[in-house]
C-alpha positions in Angstrom: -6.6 -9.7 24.1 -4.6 -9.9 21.0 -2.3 -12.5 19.4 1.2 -11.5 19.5 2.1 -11.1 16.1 4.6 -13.5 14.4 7.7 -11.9 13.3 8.7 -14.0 9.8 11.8 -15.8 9.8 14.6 -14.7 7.3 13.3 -17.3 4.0 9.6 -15.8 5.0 10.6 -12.4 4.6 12.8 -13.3 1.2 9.4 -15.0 -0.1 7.2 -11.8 0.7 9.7 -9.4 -0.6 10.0 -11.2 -3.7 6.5 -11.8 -4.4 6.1 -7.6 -4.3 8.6 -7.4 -7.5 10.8 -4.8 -8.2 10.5 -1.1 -9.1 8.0 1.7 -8.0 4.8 -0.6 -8.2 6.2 -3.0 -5.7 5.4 -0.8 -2.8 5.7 -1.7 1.0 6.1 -1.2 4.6 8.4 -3.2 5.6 8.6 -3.3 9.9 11.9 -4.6 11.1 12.8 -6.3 14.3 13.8 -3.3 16.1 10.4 -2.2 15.8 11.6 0.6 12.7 9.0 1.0 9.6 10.6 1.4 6.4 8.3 2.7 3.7 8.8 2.9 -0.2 9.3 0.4 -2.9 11.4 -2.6 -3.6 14.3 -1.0 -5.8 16.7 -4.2 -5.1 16.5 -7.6 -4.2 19.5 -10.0 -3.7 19.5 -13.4 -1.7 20.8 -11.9 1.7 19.2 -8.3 1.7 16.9 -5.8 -0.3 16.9 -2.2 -0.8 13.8 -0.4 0.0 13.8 3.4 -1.8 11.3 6.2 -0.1 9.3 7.1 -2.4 9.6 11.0 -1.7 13.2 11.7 -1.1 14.2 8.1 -3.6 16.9 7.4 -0.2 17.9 4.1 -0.4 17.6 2.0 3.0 19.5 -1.9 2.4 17.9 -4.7 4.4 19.0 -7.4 5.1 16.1 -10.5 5.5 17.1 -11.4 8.8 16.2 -8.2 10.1 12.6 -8.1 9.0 9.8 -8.2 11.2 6.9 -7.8 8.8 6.0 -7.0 5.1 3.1 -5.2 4.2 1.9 -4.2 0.9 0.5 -1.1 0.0 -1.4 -1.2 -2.7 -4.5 1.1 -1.4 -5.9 3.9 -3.3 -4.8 7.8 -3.2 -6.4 10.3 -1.5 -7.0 11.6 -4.4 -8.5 8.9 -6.3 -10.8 8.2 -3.5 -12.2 11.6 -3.3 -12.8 11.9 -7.0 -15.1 8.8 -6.6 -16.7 10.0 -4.1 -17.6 13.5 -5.7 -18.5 11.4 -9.0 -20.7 9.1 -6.9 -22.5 12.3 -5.2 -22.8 14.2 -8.7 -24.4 11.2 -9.9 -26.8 11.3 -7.1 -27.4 14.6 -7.5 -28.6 14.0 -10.9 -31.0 10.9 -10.4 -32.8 12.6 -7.9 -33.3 15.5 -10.4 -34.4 13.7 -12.8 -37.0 11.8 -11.0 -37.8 14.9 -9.5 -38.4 16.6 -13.2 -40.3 13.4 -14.2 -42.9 13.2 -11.3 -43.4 17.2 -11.5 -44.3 16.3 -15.8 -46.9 14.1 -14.4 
């Protein structure tokens, strides 16, 4: 059975969204109370409430602190970047087994 999860108190969720930082690295999920998931970055951040900006549409969402449930940074990898290492990983694979291959048949 799992934990309930602690929902942060109003100076928790002021420390966590000011720890992100401000601007399009400062990316979050930010769950509120009401069970609502805002997504985007940190564009905003005053003592009583911040403003969250989607990264697609740039629509600006104001929070207030006492309303937050959870903040969760996302700071994981692209698709994209993920699936480049992987190809460069099995290209590189590709090519040891090769050359092993070449250097046993020389023998």
């Amino acid at each position: 059975m799992a934990a309930p999860q602690k929902t942060l108190t109003s100076e928790e969720a002021h420390i966590k969204v000011t720890k992100l930082g401000l601007g399009e690295k400062a990316k979050a999920t930010i769950t509120l109370k009401n069970g609502t998931k805002v997504k985007g970055y940190v564009a905003r951040a005053d003592d009583n409430e911040f403003v969250m900006r989607d990264r697609k549409t740039d629509t600006p969402t104001t929070i207030r602190y006492d309303e937050v449930s959870k903040v969760d940074r996302n700071s994981g990898h692209s698709m994209a970047r993920n699936l480049g290492i992987g190809i460069a990983i099995g290209i590189g694979a590709v090519i040891v087994v090769a050359l092993v291959a070449w250097a046993s048949f020389g023998d």
